[in-house]
N, C-alpha and C positions, 0 to 999 in steps of 0.2 A: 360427455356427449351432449351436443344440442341439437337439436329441430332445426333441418336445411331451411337459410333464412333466404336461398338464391329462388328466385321464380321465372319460367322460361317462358314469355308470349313471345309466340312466332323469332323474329331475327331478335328478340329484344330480351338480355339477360341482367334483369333489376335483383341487385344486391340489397335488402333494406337496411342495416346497417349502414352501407358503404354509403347509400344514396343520401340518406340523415346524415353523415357527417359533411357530404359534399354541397348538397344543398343550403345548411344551414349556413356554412360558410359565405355562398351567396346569396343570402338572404332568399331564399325559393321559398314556398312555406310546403309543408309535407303532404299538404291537400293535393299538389302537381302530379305525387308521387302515384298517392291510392288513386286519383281519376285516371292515370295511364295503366293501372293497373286491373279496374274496376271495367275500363272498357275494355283489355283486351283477354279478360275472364267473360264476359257477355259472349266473346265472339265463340268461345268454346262450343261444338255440339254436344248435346247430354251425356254421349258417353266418355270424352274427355274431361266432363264434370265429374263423371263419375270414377273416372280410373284416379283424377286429383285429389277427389277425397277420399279416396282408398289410399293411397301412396299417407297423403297425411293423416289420416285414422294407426294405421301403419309405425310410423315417424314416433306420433304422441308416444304411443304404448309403450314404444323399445326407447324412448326417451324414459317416459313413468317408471318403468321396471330399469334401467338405470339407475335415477335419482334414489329410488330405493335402497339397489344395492348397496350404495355407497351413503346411504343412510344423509344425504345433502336433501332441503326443502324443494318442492317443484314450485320453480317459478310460473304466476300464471298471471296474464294480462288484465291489469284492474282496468273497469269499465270507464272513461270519463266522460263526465258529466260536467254540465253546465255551472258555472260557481249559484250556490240558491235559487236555482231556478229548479220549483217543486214539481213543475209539468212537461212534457215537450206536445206540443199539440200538435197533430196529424193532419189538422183539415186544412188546408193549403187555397184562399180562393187566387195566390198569386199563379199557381198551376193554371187556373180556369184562364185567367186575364192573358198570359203567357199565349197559348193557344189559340185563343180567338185574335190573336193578331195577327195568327200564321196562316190563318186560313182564309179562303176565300169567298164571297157572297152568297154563290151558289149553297152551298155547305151551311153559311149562319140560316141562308132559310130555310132550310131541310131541319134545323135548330128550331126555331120558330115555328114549325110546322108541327113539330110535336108539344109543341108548349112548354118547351127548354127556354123560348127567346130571352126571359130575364135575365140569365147567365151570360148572357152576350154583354148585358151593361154595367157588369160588376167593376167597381172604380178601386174595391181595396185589396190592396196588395199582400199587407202584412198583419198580421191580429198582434198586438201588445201584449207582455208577456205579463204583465202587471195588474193588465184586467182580466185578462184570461184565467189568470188564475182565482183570479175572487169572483169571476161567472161558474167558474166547475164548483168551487167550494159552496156557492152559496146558491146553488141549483138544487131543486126537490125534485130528484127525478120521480121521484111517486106521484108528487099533483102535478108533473112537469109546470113550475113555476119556480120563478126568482125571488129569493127574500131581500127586500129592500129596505133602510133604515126603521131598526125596529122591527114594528107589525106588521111593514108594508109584505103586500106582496102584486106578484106582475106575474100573471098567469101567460102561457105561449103555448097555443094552440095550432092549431094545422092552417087556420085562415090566416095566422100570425104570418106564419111561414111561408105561406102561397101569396102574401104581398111584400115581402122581404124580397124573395128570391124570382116572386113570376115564375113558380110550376105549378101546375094541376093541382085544386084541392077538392076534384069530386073525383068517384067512382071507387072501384075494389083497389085496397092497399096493396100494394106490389108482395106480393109473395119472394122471397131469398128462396133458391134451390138448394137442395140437398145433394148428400152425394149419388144417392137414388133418384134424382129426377131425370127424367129421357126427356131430351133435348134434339128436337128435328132442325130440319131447314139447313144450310149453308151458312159462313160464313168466319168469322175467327173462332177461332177453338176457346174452351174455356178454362185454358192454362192460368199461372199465376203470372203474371203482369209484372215489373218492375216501374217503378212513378216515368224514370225518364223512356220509356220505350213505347208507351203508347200515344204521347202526344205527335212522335215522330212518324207513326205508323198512319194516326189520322190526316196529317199534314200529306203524307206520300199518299193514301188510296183517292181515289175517286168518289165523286157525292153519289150517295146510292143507300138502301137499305142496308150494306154493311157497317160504311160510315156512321149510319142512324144507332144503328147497336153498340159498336164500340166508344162511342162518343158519348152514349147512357152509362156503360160500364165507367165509361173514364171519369164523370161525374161524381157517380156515387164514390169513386175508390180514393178522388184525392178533393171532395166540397161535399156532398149533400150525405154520404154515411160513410167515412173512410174508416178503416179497421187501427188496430192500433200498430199495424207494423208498416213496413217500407214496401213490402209487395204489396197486389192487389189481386183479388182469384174473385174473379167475375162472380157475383150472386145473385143477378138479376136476369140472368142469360135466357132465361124462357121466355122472364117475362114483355122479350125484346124482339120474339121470332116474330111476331105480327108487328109489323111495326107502325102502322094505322092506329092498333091499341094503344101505343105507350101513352097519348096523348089524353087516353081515356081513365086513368089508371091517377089512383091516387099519390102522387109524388110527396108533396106537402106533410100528408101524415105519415108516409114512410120514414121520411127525414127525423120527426117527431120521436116514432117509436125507436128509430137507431139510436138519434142525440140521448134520450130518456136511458136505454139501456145501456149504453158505455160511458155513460156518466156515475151512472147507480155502480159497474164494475169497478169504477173507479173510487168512489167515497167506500166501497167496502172495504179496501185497501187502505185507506188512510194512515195506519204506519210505517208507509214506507215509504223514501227519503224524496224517491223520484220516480213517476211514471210516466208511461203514453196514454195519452188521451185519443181516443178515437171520436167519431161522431161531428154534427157540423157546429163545432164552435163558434164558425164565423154568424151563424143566425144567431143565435144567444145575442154577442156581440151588438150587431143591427139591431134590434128588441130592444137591448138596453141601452141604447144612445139614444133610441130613436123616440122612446115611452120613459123615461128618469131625465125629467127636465133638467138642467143648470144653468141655472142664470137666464139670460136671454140670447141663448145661442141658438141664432138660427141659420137652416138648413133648409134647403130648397127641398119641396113638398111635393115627391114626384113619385112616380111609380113605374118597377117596381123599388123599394126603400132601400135596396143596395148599391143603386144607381148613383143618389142623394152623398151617400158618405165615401169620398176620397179619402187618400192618405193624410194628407195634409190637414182635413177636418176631425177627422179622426185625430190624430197627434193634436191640432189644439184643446179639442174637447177632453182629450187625455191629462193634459197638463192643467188646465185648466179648475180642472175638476180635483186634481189631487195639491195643487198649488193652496185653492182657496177654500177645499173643502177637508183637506187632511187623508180624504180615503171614500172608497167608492160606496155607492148604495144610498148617500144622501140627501141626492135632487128631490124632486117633485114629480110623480106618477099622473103623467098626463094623458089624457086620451088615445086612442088608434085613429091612424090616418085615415080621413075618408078620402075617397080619390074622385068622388062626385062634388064635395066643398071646397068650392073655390074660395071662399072666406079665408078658409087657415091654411095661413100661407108659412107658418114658423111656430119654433117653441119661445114661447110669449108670455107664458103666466107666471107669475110670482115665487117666490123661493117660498118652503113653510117658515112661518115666523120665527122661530127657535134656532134658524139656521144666518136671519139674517145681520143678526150681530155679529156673528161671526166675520162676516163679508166686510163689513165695515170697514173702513180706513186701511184695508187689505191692497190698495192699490191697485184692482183690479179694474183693466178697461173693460167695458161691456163690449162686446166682440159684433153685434148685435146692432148697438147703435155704432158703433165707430165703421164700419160697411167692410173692417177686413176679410169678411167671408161670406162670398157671391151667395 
């Protein structure tokens, strides 16, 4: 006996064995298979969801109590994972970039109106799996500070964050609801979310105070506090019913206290092979390009400092940095941007001496003087 592998969406009867062998033959890859299958389980209503996973709750048992009788091992679906890759990071700012492209003027100033507008200029796509992982590892979520070569260390604060990202860094920290909080007013319900359904929902409604709210939720669930799973269950939803306030409300340090506490969940765990990381990785990231000098890599001195790092700057100063310096955390701890000095226009100061022998006959162009990055 095995577990019916046939799946029925609407006119459409997917065999998954049958489709694996068919596919592969033409070179399809399998990912065709779960998207066509992945959307037309979305279109299910709940209780269709729920008779499926009864039929399959059902299925397992009378299969388990099978394997039994017959005294044979139950096969069961090992999880795959990334080859050495210790993390999977959840905070997505390519989501954010993806969406503000979809949308229209109206809508980015109703963005700007509540003092979102930095997220509109975010230029990175993708965080690298190589510093990512030596930003979680080498994060103090108790003094929320970065340990850098040796003694250093780089402290990241809420002001840090509110010029990284351009949101709010005064007034009362946003509060997360409970499942006890009473929630008035109009507008999306505060179901769990799926990543790809709500950018499509912002895109389709109209600019208005719904918009305003679910466009906060969308935020926090895939850039400024994302959870560590693939849904996203709204926990800012009260704090979104005036929507006047959002603007008043401290964003900055919210991000702070999420990054700090799903980072902490995560070094508690440290023996295990492979987790998800929630929280906004991507500001880490910004903080530490942006304050761990290398060389004289410079970067347009703008605000807010998310704006400054594209993809493309990003990957040099990646290579760069592990090219001539072997491994991260080695640069020079340089000041925080001011956005009133017009003076400093770049990272410009000198390597620590101990490092620059190293450099030496290393073949490296200064990136800096040679003018390859605007």
């Amino acid at each position: 006996m095995v577990l019916n592998s046939t799946y029925n969406f609407g006119v459409l009867n997917v065999d998954r064995k049958e489709y694996q062998h068919t596919v592969s033959a033409k070179g399809v890859k399998l990912t065709e298979y779960n998207d066509i299958a992945r959307t037309a389980y979305n279109k299910l209503s709940e209780e269709e969801m729920r008779k499926r996973k009864e039929e399959y709750l059902k299925e397992k048992e009378e299969y388990e109590k099978e394997m039994e009788r017959l005294g044979k091992p139950i096969l069961r679906k090992a999880r795959v994972q990334i080859k050495n890759q210790k993390y999977t990071i959840r905070c997505s700012p390519k989501q954010m970039s993806s969406l503000v492209s979809r949308i229209d003027e109206t809508k980015k100033q109703q963005i700007r109106d509540i003092g979102f507008g930095g997220l509109l200029d975010i230029q990175c796509h993708w965080i690298p799996s190589g510093i990512a992982t030596w930003l979680v590892d080498n994060f103090n979520p108790t003094l929320s500070s970065l340990n850098v070569h040796g003694d250093g260390v780089l402290p990241l604060t809420s002001k840090d964050i509110s010029l990284i990202l351009g949101i709010p860094n005064e007034g009362p920290v946003p509060v997360e609801d409970t499942d006890t909080t009473e929630v008035g007013g109009t507008g999306p319900s505060r179901r769990t979310y799926k990543w790809n359904e709500l950018p499509n929902e912002l895109v389709a409604m109209n600019a208005g105070e719904e918009f305003v709210r679910l466009f906060v939720a969308f935020s926090c669930g895939c850039l400024l506090a994302p959870t560590t799973r693939a849904e996203h269950k709204i926990k800012v939803w009260n704090c979104t019913q005036l929507v006047d306030r959002v603007a008043r409300l401290n964003w900055a340090e919210y991000v702070r206290i999420v990054l700090c506490n799903k980072v902490l969940e995560v070094q508690k765990k440290s023996e295990k092979q492979h987790q998800y990381v929630g929280g906004c990785i991507f500001v880490l990231l910004i903080h530490y390009l942006d304050r761990v000098q290398i060389l004289k890599h410079k970067v347009s001195r703008t605000a807010p400092r998310a704006k400054a790092w594209t993809d493309a700057l990003i990957s040099e100063r990646d290579a760069l940095e592990i090219k001539n310096l072997g491994a991260y955390g080695k640069g020079k701890l340089i000041g925080q941007y001011d956005p009133e000095d017009n003076e400093y226009d770049g990272q410009s100061t000198e390597l620590p001496p101990d490092l620059v022998g190293m450099l030496m006959n290393s073949g490296h162009t200064d990136i800096g003087v040679s003018g390859s990055v605007p």
